[in-house]
N, C-alpha and C positions, 0 to 999 in steps of 0.2 A: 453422416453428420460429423464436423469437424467441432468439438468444444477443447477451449483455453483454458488452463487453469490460474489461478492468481489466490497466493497464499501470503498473508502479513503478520507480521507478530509487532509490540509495539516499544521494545528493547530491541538493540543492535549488537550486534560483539558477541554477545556469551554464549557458549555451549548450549546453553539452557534456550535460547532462542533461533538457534540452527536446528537442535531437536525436534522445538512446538514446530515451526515452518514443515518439515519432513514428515509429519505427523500429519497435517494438513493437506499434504500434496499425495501422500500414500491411500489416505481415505478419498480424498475425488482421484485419484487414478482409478479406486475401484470402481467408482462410482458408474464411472465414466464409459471401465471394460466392461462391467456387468451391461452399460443399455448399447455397447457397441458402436461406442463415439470412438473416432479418433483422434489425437493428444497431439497434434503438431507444436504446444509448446506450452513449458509452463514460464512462469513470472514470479518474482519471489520479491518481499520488499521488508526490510528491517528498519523499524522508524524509532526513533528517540522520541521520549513524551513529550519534549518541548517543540517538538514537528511533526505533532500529528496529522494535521489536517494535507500538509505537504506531499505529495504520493509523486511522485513523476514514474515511478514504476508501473502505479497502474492507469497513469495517463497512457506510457505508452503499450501499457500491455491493450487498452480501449481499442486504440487508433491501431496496432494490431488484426483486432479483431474484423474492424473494419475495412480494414487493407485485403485481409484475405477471406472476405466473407465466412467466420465461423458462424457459427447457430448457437454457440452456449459458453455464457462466460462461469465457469464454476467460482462457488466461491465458500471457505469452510462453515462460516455468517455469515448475516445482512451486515454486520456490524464493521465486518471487513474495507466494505464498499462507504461506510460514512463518510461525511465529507464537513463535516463539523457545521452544518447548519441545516435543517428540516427543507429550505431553497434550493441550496446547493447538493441535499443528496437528489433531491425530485426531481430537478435539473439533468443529474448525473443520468438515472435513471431514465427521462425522458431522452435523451441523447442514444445509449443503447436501441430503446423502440424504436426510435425513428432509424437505425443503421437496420432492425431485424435481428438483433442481438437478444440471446433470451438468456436472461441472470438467474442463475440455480446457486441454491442457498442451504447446504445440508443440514446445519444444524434447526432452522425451520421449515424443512423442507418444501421450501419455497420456490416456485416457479413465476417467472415475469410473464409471459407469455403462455395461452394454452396450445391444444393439438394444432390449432387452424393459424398457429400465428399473430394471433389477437390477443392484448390484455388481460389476464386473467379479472375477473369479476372485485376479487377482493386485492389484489396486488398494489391500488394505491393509500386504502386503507390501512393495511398492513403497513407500510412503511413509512405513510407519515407516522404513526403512532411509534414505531420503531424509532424513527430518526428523530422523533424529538424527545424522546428518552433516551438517548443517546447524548444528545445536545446537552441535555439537564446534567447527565452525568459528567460531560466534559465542566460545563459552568461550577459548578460542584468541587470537582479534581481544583481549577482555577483557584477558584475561593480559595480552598482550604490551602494551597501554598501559597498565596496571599498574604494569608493571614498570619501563617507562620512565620513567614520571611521576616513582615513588618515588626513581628515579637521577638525573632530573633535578635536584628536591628537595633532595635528598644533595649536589649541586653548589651548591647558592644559588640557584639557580633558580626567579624566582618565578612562581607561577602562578595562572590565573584572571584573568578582566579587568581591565584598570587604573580604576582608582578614577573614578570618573562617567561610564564609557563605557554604564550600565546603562540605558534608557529607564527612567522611571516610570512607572504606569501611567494616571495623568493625561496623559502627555505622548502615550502610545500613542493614549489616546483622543481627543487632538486631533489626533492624523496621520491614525490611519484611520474618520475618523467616518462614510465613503462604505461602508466593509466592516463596521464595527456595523450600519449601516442597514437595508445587505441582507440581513446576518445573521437580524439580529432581524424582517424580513418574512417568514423560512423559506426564505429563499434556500437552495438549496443551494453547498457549498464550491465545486464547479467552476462553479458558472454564476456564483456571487460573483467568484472569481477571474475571468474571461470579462472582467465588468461593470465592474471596478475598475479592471484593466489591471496587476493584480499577477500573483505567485508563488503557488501552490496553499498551498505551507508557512506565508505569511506567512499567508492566509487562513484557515490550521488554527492558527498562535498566536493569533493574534486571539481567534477562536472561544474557544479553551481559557483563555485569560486572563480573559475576561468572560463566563464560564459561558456562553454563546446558544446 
């Protein structure tokens, strides 16, 4: 049995979120040698909180899975795999069943699928109620900077970047003309990051900025 791993944190950049990521992928490595899967690849994704629901990492870590017939997408949570709406993770979720992709969930130790390959009894239960606590929770995050922003606002407070702090996107493509490169040969995001000696994030703005 070949199983994936796919580890996210929801900060980019800091030490402190290369650690959790590592921490994630060390716990399903074991997880993984203990039931004697083998690890053809993992997938790593660091997201800003203002692009959460944005994943292109583990779009392609899916389509991955799919490409190479694995059995088991690990993942540290459910929480991991949201997709910012109770639809769109069920969705997500039905997409795996239907490839034969069975999503293991360590901190609930949750299984999609049982021995025979079939939906587990409680697995849609489970997750609606998961994913829309979740949802609640994003809606919630929302509000409350909302609401601050408009307070701040209401004070004189000005906001958004200061005036030329913006990169252009000429300027972009003379800094990372190493992460176009490998881009545009089909690199993929994490083995581009690897290559260049960046952040997963900067290699996913890149990417999204010059269409590759």
């Amino acid at each position: 049995m070949k199983a994936v791993i796919y580890a996210r944190t929801s900060s980019s950049g800091s030490l402190e979120s290369r650690q959790d990521t590592s921490r994630q992928v060390r716990d399903l490595e074991a997880y993984c040698r203990y039931n004697g899967y083998e690890i053809p690849k993992v997938f790593e994704e660091h997201l800003s909180a203002k692009n959460g629901t944005n994943r292109p990492v583990l779009n392609e870590c899916v389509q991955y899975c799919k490409d190479n017939r694995i059995g088991v997408l690990a993942v540290s949570e459910l929480s991991r795999i949201n997709r910012g709406s109770v639809f769109d993770t069920m969705n997500f979720v039905k997409d795996l069943m239907d490839s034969h992709v069975n999503l293991y969930a360590q901190k609930e130790q949750f299984t999609l699928l049982d021995a025979d390959g079939k939906p587990s009894i409680f697995a849609p239960v489970l997750l609606s109620c998961l994913s829309l606590a979740n949802s609640l929770e994003l809606e919630s995050i929302k509000f409350r900077l909302n609401s601050g922003r408009e307070q701040a606002k209401a004070r004189g407070v000005k906001m958004g970047r200061k005036p030329g702090s913006v990169e252009t996107k000429e300027r972009k493509a003379e800094k990372h003309t190493d992460i176009i490169k490998y881009l545009k040969k089909g690199c993929s995001i994490r083995d581009t990051s690897k290559i260049c000696k960046v952040g997963v994030s900067t290699v996913q703005r890149i990417k999204k900025t010059f269409d590759l």
